[in-house]
N, C-alpha and C positions, 0 to 999 in steps of 0.2 A: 679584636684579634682577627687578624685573616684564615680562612683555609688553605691549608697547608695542601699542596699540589705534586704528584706523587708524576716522579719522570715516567719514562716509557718503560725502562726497565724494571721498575719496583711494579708496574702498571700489570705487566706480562707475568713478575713473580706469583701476585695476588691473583692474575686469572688462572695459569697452573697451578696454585693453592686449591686455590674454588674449584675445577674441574678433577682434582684430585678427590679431594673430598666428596664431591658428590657424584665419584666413583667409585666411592667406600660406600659411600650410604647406599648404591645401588647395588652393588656385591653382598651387602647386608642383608637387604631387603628380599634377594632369593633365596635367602640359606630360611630354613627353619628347625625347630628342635624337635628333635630323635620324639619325644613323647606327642606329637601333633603329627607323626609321621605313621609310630611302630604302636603296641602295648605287650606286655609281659601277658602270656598265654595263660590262663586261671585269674587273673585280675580283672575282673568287669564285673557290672553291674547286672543284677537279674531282675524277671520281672516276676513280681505277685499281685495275686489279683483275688477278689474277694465279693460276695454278693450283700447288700443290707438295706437298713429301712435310713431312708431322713423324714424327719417328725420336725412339727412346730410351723409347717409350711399355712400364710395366709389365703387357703383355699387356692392354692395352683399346683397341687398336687394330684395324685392320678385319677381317673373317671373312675365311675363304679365297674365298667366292664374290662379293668386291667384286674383278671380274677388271681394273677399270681401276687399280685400286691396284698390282697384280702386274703390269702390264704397265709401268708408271709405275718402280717401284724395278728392275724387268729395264732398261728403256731407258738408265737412270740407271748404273747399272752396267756396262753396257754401253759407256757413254759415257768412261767412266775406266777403260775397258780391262779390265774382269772380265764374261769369258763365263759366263752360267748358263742355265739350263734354268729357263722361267717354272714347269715343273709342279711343279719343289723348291721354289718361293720361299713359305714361310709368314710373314705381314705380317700377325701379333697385334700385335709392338711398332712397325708403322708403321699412320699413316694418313693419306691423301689428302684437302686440304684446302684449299678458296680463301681468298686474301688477299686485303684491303682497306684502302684509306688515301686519303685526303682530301690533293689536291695547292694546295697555295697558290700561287695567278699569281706572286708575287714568291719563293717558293721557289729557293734557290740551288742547283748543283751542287755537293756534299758537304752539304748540310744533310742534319736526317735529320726523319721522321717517325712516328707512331705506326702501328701494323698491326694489325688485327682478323682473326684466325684463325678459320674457322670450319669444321667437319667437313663432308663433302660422301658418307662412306663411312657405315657403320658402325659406328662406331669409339663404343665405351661413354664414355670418357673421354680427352682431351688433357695430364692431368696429369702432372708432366715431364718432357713431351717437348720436342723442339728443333726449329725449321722449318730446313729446308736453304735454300740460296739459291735463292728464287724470284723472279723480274724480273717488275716491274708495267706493266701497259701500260696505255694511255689509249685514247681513244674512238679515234684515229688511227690501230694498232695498231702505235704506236711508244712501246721501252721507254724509262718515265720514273722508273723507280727498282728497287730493289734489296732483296729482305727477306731479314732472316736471323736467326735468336738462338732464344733458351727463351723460351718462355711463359710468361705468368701466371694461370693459370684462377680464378678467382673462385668455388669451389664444388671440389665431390667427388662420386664414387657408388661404392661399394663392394657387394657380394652374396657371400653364401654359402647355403649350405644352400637355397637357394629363399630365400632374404629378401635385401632390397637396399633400399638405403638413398642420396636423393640428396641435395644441397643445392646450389641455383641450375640453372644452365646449365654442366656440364663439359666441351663437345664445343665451347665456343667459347672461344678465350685472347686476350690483345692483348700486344703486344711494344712497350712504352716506348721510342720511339727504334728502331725496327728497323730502317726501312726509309730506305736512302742512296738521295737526289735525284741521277741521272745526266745528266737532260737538264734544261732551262729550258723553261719556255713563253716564247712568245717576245713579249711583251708589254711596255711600257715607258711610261712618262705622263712624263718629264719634258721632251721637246718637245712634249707637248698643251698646247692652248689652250681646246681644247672638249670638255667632258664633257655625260653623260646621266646623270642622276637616277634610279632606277629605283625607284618607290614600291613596298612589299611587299604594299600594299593599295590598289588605286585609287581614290581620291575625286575629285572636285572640288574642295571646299571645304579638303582638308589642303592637295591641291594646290598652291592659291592660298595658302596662309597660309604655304608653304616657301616658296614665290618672293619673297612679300614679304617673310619675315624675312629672306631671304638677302641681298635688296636694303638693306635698314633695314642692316644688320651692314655691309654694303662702303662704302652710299653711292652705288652706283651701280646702274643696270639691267645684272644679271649674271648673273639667276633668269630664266626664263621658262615658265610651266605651258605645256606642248605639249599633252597633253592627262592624264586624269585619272590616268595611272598614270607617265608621263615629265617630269622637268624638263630643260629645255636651260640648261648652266649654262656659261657663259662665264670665264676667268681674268680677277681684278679687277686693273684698274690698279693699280703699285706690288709686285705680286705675282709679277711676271715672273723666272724664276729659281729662283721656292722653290713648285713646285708643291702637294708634300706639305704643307707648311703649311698652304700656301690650302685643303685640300680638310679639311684637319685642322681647321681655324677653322672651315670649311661644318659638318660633320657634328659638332661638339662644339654647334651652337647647337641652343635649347631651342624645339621645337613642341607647338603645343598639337590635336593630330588632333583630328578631327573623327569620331566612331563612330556609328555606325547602329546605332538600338534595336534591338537584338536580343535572344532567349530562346530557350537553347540546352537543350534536352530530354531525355535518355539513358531511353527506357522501361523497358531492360533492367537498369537499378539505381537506378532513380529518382531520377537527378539531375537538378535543377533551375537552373541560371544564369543571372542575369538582369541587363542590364546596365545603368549610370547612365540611360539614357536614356530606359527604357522608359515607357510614359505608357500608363493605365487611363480611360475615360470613365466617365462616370458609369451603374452597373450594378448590379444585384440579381443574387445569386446565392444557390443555393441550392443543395446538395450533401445525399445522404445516399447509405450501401450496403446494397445489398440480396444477403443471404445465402441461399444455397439449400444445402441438406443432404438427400440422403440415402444414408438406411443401408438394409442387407440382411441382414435372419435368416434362416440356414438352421432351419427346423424340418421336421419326422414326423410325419404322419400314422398313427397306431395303430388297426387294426379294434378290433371290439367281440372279447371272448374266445369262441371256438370258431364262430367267424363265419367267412363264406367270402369276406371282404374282405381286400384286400391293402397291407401298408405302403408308402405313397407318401412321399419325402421333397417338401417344396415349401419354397421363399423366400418370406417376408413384405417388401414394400418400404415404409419408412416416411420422408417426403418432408415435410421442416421447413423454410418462408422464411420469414426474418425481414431486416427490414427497421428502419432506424435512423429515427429521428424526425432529418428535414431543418428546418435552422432557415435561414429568408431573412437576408440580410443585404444590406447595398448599398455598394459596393466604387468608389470612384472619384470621379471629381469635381473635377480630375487630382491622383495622387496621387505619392509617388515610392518607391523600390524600401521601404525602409524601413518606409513608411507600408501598403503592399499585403503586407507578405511580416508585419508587426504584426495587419493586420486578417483577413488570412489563417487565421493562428495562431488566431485568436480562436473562427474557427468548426471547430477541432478538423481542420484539411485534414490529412492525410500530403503524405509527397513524391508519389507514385503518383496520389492524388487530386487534387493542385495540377497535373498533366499535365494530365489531364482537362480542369478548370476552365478555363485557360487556351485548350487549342482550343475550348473551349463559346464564352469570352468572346472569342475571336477570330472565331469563324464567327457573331458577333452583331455584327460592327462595332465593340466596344468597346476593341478593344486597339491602338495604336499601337505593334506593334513587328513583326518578323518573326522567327517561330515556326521553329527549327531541329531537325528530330529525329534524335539520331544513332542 
């Protein structure tokens, strides 16, 4: 059977299909959702943090002269009813170590969470070893959980002879589930009526266009931009009861932020970033680099034979610039990232060089964006 051969006109329907369509999927791909954007004001994560022993370690655990460790397993010891003398205690296979974990507002009593073990001694490696129970506190210095288990360290370091050998980070492990939630914060939204919006990034303009989607999506005035970093968001009629829902419907709908041209700069590895927005006026530029070299010969001066002159050694300095033939070009007119980073190329820029360029074309008025350097 043959291929079937599409005229001109079905030719043109199918390319304004396709250009449609991957005008949608580019109108898509700006919008993002209210909860990647805002977060409900009391709903985050907190942190605690906890100090303890890890035991079982195969001698890479801390020196004798980490004295807070030795006094740490003497106390501990002590505590369970065994007398020792801190001056015997050698803690190669232990070492002293703070814990960490991220506490969730709605976190239950018996839930558990993850822990980040990390060395605070000496201690060459954490590999497996086992944290004893250490109790996590919060900013309040009340305990809100409970760590305990084997580690998993992501890496090794091993030495002999004078050579050693590591891979990643060995002095820091995390415990899947270690850590048991003892206390509750004491927070609760399902007699709320009125919540805060909390933007990640203050605008104005995203501002206003959450308030109104929020509004368009209920139907009613529910949204209110307070100011450019807070919305005041009210529970919509019909919604009374099922709080989660309503704030679950808020934060699944699609915005479309509002971003400020910026160009974000890295000198020290020459990255360049530069965002949809940025906009170039119309501009000449012109770039070249100028190379300076030089070298140093050691040479000797030789007398004449049976002369009563003496060998002097002296340096020769030989001092070479060269410089690259700069070609104009004229960059702008407004242009968009594509179009600048195309015309760019053209005239031979590196990354290091495009740094340059841009503060030149910025301290001349021609750039609409702001210039970040990290």
């Amino acid at each position: 059977m043959g291929v079937p051969v599409l005229n001109a006109r079905a030719r043109r329907a199918a390319a304004a299909a396709l250009c449609a369509a991957l005008a949608l999927l580019a109108a898509g791909a700006q919008a993002a959702r209210l909860k990647d954007l805002a977060s409900v004001k009391g709903v985050r994560e907190n942190q605690i943090i906890g100090y303890g022993l890890v035991v079982g370690l195969n001698g890479t655990g801390d020196r004798e002269r980490t004295e807070f460790t030795v006094q740490s397993l003497t106390s501990l010891l002590g505590r369970m009813g065994i007398g020792v003398d801190s001056e015997l205690v050698r803690v190669r296979n232990v070492a002293a170590v703070m814990v960490t974990a991220m506490l969730h507002p709605f976190a239950r009593a018996g839930s558990t969470l993850d822990a980040v073990v990390s060395s605070v001694g000496d201690a060459s490696s954490l590999e497996g070893g086992t944290l004893l129970m250490t109790p996590l506190y919060g900013a309040d210095g009340q305990v809100y959980a409970i760590a305990q288990g084997p580690l998993s360290v992501g890496g090794f370091a091993a030495s002999a002879g004078g050579s050693s050998v590591q891979k990643n980070h060995p002095t820091v492990g995390r415990i899947a589930n270690g850590a048991t939630v003892e206390r509750e914060l004491p927070y609760g939204i399902q007699d709320k009526t009125r919540f805060e919006l909390a933007l990640r990034r203050a605008d104005f303009t995203t501002a206003r266009r959450m308030a109104e989607r929020i509004n368009e999506r209920f139907g009613a005035t529910v949204a209110r931009a307070r100011d450019p970093g807070t919305l005041d968001l009210s529970l919509a009629p019909g919604w009374e009861g099922d709080v989660v829902g309503f704030l679950a419907a808020v934060e699944s709908l699609e915005i479309d932020p509002d971003r400020a041209a910026r160009i974000v700069l890295n000198e020290r590895t020459g990255t360049v970033v530069m965002g949809a927005d940025v906009g170039i006026r119309r501009v000449a530029v012109s770039h070249g680099n100028l190379s300076v070299t030089i070298s140093a010969t050691r040479e000797v001066s030789q007398p004449e034979p049976f002369s009563l002159g003496e060998t002097v050694p002296f340096t020769n300095h030989d001092i070479v610039a060269e410089e690259e033939p700069a070609r104009l070009a004229v960059v702008g007119g407004p242009v968009t990232v594509e179009e600048l980073v195309r015309g760019l190329n053209a005239l031979g820029v590196t990354p290091r060089d495009l740094i340059a360029i841009l503060q030149a074309i910025q301290a001349a008025g021609a750039l609409d964006a702001e210039l970040e350097i990290l």
